[in-house]
Backbone as XML, in Angstrom:
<?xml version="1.0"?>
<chain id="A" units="angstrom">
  <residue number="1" name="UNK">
    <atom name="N" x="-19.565" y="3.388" z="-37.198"/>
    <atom name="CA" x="-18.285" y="3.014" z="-37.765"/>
    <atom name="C" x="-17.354" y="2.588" z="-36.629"/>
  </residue>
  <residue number="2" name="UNK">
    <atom name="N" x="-16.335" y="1.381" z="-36.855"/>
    <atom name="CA" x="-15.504" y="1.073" z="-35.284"/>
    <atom name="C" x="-14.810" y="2.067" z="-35.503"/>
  </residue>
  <residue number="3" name="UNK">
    <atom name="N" x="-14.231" y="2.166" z="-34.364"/>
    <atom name="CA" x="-12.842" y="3.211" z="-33.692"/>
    <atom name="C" x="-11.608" y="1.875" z="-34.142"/>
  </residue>
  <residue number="4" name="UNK">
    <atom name="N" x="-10.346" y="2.339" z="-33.919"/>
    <atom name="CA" x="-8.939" y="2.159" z="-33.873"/>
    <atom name="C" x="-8.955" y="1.872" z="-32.432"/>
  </residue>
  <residue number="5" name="UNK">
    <atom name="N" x="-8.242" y="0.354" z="-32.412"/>
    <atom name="CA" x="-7.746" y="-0.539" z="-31.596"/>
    <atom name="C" x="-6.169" y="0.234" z="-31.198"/>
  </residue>
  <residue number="6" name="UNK">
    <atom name="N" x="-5.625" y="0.272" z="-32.821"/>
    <atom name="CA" x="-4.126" y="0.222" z="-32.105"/>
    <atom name="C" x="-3.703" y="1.071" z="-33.635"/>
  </residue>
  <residue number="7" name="UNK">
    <atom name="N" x="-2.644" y="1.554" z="-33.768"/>
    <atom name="CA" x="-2.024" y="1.773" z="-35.041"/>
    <atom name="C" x="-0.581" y="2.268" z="-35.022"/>
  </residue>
  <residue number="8" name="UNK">
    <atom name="N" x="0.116" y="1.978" z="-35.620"/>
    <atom name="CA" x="1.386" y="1.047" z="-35.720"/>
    <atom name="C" x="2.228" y="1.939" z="-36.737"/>
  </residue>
  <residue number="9" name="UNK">
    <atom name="N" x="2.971" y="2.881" z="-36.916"/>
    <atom name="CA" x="4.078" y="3.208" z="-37.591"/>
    <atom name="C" x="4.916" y="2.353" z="-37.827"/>
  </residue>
  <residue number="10" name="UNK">
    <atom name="N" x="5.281" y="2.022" z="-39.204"/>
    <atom name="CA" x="6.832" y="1.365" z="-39.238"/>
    <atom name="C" x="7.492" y="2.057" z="-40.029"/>
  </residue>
  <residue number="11" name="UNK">
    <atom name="N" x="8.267" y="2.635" z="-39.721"/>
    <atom name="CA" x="9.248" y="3.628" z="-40.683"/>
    <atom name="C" x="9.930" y="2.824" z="-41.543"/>
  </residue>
  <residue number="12" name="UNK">
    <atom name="N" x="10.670" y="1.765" z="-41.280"/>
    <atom name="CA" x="11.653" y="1.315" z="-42.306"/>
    <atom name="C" x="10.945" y="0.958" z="-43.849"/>
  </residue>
  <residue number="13" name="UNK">
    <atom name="N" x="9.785" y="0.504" z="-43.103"/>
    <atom name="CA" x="8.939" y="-0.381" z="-44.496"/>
    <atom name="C" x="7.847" y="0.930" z="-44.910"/>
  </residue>
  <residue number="14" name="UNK">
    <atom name="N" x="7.738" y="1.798" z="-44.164"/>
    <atom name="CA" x="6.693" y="2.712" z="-44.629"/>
    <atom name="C" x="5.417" y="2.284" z="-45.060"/>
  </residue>
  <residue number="15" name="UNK">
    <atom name="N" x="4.845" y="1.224" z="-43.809"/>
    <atom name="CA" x="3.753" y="1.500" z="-43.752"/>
    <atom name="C" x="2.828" y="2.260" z="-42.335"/>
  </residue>
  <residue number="16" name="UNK">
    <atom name="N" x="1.448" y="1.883" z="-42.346"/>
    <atom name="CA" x="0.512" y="1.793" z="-41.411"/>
    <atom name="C" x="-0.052" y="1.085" z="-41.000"/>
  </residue>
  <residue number="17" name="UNK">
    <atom name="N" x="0.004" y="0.556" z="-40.131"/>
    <atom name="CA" x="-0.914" y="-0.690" z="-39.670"/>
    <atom name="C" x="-1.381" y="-0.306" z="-38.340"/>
  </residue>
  <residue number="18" name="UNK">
    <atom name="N" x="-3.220" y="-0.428" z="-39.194"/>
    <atom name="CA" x="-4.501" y="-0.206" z="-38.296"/>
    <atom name="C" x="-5.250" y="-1.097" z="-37.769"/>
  </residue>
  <residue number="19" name="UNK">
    <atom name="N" x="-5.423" y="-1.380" z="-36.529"/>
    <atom name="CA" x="-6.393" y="-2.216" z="-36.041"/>
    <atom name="C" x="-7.892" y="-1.479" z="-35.796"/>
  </residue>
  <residue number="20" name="UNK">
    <atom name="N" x="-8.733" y="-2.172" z="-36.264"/>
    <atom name="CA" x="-10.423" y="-1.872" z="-35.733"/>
    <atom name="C" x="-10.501" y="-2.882" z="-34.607"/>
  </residue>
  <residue number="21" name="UNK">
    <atom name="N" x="-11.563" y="-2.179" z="-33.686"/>
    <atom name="CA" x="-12.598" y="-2.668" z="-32.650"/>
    <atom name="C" x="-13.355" y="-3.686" z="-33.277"/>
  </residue>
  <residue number="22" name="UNK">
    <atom name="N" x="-13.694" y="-4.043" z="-34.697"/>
    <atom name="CA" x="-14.186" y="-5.074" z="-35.202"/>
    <atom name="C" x="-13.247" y="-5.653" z="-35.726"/>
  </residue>
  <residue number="23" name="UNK">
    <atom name="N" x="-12.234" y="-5.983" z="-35.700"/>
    <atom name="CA" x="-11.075" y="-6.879" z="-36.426"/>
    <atom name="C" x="-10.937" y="-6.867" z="-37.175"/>
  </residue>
  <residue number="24" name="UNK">
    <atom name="N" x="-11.117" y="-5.761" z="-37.982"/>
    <atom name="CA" x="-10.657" y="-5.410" z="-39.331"/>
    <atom name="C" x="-8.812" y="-5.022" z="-38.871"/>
  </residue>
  <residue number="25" name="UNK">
    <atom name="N" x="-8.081" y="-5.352" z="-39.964"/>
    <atom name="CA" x="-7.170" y="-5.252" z="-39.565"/>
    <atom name="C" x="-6.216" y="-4.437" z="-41.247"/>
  </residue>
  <residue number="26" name="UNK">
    <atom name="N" x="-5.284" y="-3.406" z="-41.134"/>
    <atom name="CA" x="-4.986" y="-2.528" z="-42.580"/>
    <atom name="C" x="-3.791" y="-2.484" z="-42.370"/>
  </residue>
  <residue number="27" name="UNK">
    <atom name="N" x="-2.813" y="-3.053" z="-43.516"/>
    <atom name="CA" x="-1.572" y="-2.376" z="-43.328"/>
    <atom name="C" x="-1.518" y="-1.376" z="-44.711"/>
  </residue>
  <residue number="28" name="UNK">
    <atom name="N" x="-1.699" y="-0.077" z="-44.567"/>
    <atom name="CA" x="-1.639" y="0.919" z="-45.840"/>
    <atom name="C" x="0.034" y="1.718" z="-46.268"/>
  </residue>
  <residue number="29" name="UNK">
    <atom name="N" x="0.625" y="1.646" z="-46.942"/>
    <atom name="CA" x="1.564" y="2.215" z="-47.612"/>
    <atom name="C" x="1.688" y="3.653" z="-47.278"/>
  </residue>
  <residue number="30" name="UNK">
    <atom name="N" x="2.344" y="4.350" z="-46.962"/>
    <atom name="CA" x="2.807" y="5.734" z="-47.034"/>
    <atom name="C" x="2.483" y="6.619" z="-48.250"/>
  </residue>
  <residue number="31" name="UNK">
    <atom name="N" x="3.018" y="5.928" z="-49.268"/>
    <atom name="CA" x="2.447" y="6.248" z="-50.245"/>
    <atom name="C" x="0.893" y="6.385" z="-50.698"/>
  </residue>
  <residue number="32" name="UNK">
    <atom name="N" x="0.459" y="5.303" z="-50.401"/>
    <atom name="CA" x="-0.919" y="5.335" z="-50.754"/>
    <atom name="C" x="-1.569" y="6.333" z="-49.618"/>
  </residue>
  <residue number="33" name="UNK">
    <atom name="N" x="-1.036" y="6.119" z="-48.406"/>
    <atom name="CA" x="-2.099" y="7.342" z="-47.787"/>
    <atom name="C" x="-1.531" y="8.818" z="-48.557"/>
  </residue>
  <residue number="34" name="UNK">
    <atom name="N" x="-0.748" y="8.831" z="-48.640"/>
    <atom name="CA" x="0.134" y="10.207" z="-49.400"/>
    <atom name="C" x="-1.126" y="10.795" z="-50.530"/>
  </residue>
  <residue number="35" name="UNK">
    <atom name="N" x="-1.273" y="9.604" z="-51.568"/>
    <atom name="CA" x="-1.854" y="10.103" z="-52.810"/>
    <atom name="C" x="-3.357" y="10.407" z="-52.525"/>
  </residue>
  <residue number="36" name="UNK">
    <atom name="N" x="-3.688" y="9.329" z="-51.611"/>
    <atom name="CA" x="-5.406" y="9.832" z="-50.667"/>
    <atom name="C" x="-5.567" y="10.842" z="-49.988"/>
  </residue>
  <residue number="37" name="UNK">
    <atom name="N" x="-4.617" y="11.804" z="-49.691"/>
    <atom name="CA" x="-4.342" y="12.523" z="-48.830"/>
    <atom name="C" x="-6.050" y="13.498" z="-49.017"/>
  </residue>
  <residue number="38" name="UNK">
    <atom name="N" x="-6.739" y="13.328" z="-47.399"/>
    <atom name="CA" x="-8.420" y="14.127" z="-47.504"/>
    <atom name="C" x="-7.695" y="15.435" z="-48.045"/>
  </residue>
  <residue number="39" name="UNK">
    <atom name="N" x="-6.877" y="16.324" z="-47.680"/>
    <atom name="CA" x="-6.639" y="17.374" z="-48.168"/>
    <atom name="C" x="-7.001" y="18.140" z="-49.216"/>
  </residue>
  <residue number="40" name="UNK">
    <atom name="N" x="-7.463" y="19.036" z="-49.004"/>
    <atom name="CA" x="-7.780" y="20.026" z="-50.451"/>
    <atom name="C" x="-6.585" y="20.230" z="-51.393"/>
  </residue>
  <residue number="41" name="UNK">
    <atom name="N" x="-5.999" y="20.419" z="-50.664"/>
    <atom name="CA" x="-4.570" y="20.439" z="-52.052"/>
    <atom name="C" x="-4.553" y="19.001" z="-52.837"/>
  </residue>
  <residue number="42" name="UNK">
    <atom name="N" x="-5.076" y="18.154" z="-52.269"/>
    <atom name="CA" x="-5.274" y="16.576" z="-52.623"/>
    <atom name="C" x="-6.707" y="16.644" z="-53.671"/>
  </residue>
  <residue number="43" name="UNK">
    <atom name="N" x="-7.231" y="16.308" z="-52.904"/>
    <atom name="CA" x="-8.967" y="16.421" z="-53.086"/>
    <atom name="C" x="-9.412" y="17.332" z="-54.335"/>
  </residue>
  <residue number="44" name="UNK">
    <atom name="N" x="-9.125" y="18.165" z="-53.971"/>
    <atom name="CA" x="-9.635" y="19.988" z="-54.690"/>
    <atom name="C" x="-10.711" y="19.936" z="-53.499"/>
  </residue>
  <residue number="45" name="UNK">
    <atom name="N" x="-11.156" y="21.288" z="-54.363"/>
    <atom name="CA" x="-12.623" y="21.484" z="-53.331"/>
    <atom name="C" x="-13.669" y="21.655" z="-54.022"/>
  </residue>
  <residue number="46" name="UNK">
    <atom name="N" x="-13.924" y="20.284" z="-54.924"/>
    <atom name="CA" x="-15.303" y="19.917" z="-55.177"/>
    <atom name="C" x="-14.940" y="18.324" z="-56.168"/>
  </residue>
  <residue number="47" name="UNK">
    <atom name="N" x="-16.164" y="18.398" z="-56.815"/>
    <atom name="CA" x="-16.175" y="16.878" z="-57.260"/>
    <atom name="C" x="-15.420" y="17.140" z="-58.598"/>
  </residue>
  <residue number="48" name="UNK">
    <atom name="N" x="-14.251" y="16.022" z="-58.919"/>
    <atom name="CA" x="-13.641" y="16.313" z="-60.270"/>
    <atom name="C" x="-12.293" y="17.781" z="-60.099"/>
  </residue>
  <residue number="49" name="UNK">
    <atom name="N" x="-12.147" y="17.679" z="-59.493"/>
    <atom name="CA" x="-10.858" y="18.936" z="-59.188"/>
    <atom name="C" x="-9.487" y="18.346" z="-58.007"/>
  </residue>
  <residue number="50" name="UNK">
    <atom name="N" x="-9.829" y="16.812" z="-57.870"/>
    <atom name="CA" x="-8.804" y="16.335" z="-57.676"/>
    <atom name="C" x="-7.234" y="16.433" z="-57.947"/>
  </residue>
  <residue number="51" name="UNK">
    <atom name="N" x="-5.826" y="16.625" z="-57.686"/>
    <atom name="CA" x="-5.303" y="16.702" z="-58.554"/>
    <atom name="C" x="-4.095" y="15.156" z="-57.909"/>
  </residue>
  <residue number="52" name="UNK">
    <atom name="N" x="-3.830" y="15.041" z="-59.284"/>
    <atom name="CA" x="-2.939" y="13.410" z="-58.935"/>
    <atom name="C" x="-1.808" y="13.878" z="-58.336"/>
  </residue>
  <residue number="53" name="UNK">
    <atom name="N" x="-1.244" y="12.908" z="-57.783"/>
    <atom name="CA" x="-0.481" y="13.418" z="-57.351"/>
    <atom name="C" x="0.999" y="12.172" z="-57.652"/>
  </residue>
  <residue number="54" name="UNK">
    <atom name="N" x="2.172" y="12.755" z="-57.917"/>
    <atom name="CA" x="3.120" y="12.076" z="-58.864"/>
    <atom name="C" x="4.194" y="12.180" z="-57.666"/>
  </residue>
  <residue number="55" name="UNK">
    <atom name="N" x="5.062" y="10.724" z="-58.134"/>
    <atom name="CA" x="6.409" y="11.074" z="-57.175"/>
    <atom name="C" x="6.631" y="10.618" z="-56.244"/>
  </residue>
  <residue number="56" name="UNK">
    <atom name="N" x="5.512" y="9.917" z="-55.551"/>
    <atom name="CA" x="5.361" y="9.539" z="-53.906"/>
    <atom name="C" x="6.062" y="7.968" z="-53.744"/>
  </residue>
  <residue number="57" name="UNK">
    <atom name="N" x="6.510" y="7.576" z="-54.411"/>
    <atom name="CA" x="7.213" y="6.239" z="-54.281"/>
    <atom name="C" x="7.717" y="5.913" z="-52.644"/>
  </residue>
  <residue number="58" name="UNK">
    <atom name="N" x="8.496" y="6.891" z="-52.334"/>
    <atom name="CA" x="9.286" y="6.925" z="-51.474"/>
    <atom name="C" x="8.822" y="8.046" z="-50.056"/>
  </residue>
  <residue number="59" name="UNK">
    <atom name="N" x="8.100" y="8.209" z="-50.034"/>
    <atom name="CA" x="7.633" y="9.053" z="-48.961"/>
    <atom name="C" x="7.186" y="8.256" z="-47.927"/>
  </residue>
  <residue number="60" name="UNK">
    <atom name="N" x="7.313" y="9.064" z="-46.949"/>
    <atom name="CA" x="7.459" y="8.468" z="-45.226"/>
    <atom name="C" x="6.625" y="9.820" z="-44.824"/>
  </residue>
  <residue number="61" name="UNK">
    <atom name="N" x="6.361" y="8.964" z="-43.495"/>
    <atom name="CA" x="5.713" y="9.438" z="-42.576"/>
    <atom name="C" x="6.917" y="9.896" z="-41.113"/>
  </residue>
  <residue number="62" name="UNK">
    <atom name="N" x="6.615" y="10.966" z="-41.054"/>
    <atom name="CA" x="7.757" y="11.551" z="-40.161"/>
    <atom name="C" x="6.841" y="11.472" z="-38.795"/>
  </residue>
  <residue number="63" name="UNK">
    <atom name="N" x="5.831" y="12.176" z="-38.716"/>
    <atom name="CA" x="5.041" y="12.056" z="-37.027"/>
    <atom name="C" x="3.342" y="12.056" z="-37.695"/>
  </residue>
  <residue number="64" name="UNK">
    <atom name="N" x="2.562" y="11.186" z="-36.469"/>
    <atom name="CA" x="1.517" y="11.310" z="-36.601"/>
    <atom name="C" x="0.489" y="12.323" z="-35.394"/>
  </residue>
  <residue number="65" name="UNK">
    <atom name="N" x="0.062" y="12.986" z="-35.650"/>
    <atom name="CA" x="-0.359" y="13.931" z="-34.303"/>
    <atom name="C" x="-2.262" y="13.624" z="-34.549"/>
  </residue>
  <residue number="66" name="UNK">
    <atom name="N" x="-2.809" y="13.575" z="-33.316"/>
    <atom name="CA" x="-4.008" y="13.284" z="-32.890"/>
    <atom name="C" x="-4.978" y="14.780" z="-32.843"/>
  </residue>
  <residue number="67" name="UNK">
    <atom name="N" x="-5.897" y="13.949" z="-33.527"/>
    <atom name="CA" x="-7.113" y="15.420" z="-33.732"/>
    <atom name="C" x="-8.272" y="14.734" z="-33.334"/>
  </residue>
  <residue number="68" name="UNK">
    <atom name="N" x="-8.827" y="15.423" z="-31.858"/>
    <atom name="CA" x="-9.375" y="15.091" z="-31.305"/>
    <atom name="C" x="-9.777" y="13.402" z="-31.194"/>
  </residue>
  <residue number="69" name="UNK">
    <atom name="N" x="-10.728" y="12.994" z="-30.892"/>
    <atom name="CA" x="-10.983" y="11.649" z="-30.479"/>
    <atom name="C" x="-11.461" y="10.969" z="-31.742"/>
  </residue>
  <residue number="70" name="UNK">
    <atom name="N" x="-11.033" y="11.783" z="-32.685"/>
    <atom name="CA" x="-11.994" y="11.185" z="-34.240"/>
    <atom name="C" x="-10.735" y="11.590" z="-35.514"/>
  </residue>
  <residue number="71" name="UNK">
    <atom name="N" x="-10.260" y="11.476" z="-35.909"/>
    <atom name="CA" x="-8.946" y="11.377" z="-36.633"/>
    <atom name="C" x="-7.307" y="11.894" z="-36.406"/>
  </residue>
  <residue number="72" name="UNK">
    <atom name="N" x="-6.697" y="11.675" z="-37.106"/>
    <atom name="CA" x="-5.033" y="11.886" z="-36.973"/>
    <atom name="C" x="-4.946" y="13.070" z="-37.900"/>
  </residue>
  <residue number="73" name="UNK">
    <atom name="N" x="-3.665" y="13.796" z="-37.296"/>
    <atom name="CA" x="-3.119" y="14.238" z="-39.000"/>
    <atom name="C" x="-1.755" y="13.529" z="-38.911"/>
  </residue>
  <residue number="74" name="UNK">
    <atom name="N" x="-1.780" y="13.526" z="-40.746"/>
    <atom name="CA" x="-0.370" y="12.839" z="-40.788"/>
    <atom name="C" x="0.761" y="13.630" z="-41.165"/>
  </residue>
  <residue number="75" name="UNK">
    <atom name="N" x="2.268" y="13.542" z="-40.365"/>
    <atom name="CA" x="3.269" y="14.647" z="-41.886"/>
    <atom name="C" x="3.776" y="13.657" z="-41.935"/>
  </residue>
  <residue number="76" name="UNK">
    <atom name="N" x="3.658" y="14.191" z="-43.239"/>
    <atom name="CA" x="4.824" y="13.636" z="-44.677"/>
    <atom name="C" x="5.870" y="13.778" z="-44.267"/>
  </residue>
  <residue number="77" name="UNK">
    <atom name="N" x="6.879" y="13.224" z="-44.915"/>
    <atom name="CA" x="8.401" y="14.019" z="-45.233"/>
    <atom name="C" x="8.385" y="14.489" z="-46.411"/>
  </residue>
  <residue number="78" name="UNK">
    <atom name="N" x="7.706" y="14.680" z="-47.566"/>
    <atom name="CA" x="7.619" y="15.535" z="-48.130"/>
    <atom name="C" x="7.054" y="17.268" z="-47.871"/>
  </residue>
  <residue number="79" name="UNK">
    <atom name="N" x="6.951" y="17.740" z="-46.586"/>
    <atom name="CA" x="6.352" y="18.604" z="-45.758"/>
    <atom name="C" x="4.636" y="18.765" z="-46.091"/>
  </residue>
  <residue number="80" name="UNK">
    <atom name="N" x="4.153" y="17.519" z="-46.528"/>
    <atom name="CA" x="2.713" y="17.487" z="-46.335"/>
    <atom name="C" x="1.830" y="17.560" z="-45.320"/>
  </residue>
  <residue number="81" name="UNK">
    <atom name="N" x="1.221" y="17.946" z="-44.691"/>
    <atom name="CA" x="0.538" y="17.991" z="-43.507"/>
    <atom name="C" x="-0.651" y="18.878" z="-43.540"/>
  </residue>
  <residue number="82" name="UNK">
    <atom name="N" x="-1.888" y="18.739" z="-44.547"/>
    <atom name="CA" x="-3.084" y="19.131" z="-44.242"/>
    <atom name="C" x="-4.260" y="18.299" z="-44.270"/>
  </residue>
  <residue number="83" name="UNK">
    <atom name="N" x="-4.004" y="17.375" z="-44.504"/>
    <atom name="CA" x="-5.000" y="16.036" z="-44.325"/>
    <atom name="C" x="-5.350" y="16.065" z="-43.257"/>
  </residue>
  <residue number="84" name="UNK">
    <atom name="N" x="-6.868" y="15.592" z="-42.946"/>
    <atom name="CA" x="-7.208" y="14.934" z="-41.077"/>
    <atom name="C" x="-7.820" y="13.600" z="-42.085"/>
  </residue>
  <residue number="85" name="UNK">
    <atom name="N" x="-7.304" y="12.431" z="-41.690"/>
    <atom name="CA" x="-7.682" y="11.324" z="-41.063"/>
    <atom name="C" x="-8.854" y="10.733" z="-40.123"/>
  </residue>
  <residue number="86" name="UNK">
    <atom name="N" x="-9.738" y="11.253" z="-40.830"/>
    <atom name="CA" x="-11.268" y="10.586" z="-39.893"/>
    <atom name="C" x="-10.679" y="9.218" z="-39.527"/>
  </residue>
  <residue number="87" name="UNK">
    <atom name="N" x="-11.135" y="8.610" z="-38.457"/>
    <atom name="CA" x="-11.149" y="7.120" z="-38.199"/>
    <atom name="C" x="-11.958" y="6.549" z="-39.472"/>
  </residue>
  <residue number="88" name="UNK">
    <atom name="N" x="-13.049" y="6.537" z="-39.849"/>
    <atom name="CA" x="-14.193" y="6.473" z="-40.989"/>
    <atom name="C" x="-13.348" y="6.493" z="-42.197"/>
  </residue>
  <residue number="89" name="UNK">
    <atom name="N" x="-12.482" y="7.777" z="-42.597"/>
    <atom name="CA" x="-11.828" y="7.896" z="-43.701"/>
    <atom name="C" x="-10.524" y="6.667" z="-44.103"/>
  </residue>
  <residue number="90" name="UNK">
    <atom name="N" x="-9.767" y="6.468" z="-42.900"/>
    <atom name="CA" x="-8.936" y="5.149" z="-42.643"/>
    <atom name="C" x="-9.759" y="3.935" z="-43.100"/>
  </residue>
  <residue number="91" name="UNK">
    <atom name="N" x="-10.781" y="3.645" z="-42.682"/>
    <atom name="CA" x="-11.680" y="2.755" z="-42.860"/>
    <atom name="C" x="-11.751" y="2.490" z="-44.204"/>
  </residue>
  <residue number="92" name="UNK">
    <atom name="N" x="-11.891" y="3.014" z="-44.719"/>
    <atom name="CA" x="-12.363" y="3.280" z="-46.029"/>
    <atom name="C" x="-11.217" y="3.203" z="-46.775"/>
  </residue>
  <residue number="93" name="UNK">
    <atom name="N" x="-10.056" y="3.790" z="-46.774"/>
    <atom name="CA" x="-9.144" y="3.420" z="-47.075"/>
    <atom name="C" x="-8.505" y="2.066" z="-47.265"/>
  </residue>
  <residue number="94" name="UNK">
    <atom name="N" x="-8.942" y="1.083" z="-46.233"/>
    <atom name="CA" x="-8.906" y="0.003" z="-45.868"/>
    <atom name="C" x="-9.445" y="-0.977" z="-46.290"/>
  </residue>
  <residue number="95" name="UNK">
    <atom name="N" x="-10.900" y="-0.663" z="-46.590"/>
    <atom name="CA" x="-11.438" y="-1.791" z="-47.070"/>
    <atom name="C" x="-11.904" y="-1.827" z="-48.403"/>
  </residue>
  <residue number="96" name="UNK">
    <atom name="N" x="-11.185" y="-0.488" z="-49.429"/>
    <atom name="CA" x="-11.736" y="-0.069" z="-50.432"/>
    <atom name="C" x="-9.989" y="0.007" z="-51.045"/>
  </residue>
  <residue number="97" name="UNK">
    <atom name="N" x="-8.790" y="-0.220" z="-50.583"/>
    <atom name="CA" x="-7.617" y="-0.455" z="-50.872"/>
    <atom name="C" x="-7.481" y="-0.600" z="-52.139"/>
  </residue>
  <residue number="98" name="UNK">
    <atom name="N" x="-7.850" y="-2.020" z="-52.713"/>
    <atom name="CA" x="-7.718" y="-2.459" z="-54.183"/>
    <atom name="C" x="-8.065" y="-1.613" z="-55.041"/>
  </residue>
  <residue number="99" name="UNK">
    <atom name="N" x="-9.529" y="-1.605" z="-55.001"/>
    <atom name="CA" x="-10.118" y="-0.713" z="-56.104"/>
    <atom name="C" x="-9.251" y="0.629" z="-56.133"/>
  </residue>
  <residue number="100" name="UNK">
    <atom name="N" x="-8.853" y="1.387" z="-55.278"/>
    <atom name="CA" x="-8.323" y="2.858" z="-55.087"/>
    <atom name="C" x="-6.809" y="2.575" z="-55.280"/>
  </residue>
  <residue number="101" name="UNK">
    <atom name="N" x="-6.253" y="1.347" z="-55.249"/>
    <atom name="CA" x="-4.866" y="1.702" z="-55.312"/>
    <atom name="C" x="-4.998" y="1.446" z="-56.841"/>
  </residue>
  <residue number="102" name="UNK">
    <atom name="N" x="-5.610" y="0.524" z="-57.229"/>
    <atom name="CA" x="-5.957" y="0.379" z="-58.818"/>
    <atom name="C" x="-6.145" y="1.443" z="-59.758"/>
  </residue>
  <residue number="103" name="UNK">
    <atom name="N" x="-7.524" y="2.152" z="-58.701"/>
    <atom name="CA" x="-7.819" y="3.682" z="-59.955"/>
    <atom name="C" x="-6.519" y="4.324" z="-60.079"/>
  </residue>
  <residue number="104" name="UNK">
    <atom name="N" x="-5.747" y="4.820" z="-58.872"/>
    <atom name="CA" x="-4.348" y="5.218" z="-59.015"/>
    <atom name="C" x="-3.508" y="5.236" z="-59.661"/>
  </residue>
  <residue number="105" name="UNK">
    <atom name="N" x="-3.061" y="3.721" z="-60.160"/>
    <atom name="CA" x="-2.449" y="2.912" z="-61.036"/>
    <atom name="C" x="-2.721" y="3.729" z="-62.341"/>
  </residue>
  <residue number="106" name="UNK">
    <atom name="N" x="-4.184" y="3.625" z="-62.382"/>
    <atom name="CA" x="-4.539" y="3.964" z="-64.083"/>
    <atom name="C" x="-4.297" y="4.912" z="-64.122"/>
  </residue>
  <residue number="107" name="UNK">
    <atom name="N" x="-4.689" y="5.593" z="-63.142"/>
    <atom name="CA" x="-4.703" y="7.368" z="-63.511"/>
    <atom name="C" x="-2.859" y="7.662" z="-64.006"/>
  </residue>
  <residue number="108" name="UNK">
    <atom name="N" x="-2.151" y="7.389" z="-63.377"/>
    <atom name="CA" x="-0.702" y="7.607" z="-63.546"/>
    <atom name="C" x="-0.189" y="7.127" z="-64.880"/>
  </residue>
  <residue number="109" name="UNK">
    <atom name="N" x="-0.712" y="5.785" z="-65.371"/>
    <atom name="CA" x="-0.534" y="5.560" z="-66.522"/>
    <atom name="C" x="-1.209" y="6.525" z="-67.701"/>
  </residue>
  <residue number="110" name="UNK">
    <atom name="N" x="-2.149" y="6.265" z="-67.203"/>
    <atom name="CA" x="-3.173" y="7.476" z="-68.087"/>
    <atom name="C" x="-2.427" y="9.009" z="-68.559"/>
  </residue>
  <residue number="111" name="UNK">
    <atom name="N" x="-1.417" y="9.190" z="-67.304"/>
    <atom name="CA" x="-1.271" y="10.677" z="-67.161"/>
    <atom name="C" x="0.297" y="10.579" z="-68.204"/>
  </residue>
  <residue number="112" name="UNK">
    <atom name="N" x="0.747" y="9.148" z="-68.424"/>
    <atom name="CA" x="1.765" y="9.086" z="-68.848"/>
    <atom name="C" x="3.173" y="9.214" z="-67.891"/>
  </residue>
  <residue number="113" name="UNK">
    <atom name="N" x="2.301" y="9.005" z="-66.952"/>
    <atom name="CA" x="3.513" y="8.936" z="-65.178"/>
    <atom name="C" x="3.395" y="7.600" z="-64.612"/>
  </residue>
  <residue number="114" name="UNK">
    <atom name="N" x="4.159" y="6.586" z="-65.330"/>
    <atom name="CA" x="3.721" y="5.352" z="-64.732"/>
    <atom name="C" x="4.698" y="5.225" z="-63.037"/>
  </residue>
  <residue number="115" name="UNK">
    <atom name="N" x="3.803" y="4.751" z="-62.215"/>
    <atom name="CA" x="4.758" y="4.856" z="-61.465"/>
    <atom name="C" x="6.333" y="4.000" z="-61.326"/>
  </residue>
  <residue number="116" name="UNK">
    <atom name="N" x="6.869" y="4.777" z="-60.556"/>
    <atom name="CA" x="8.895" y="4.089" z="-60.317"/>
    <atom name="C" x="8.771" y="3.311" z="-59.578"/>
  </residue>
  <residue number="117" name="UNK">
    <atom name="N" x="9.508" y="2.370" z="-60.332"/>
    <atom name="CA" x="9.398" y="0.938" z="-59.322"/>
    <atom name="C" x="11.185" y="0.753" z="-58.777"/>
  </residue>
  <residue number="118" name="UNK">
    <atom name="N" x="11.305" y="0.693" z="-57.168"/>
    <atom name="CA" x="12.919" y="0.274" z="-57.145"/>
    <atom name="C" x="13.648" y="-0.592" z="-57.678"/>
  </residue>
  <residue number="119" name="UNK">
    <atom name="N" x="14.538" y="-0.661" z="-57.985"/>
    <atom name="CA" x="15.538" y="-1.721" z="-58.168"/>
    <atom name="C" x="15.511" y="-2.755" z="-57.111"/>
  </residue>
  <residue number="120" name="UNK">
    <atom name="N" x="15.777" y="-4.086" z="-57.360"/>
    <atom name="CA" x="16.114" y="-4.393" z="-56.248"/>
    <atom name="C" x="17.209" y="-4.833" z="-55.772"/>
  </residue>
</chain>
């Protein structure tokens, strides 16, 4: 799997932007890493015990701290911070974006939580 070239906080716009060693290149939402979050409180801890997660419109990334030579963790400003960030898991995030920001989509509708869209 490549490693991370470079990766890029932008607070105002709340995203991420990841560079790969193969030129893959990701700008991911705050949000969307938010609702991916690897975390067990995210995840569950097994298959199907996921739990959605509602609300994240607006969430930022306050600091990113380095775990070992093979993923990040990220905090939230919502005081989230148990996710690790494989490089692999970013990846994936990345190139599997659509489909996952899509299932998302449904699931929220599904749940009868469509997501909040700003004004502009």
């Amino acid at each position: 799997m490549p490693k991370p070239t470079e990766l890029n906080l932008h607070r105002q716009s709340r995203v991420l932007e990841i560079r790969y060693e193969d030129g893959a290149h990701f700008t991911l939402s705050c949000e969307y890493l938010r609702v991916y979050s690897p975390s067990a409180e995210v995840q569950g801890h097994g298959p199907g015990q996921g739990v959605l997660q509602l609300g994240k419109e607006d969430v930022g990334i306050d600091r990113i701290e380095p775990v070992g030579n093979y993923a990040v963790c990220l905090h939230f400003d919502d005081e989230h911070n148990t996710g690790i960030y494989s490089w692999d898991y970013l990846y994936r995030l990345g190139t599997e974006h659509e489909m996952l920001w899509q299932s998302y989509l449904a699931a929220l509708e599904q749940a009868g939580q469509p997501r909040k869209i700003k004004p502009s």
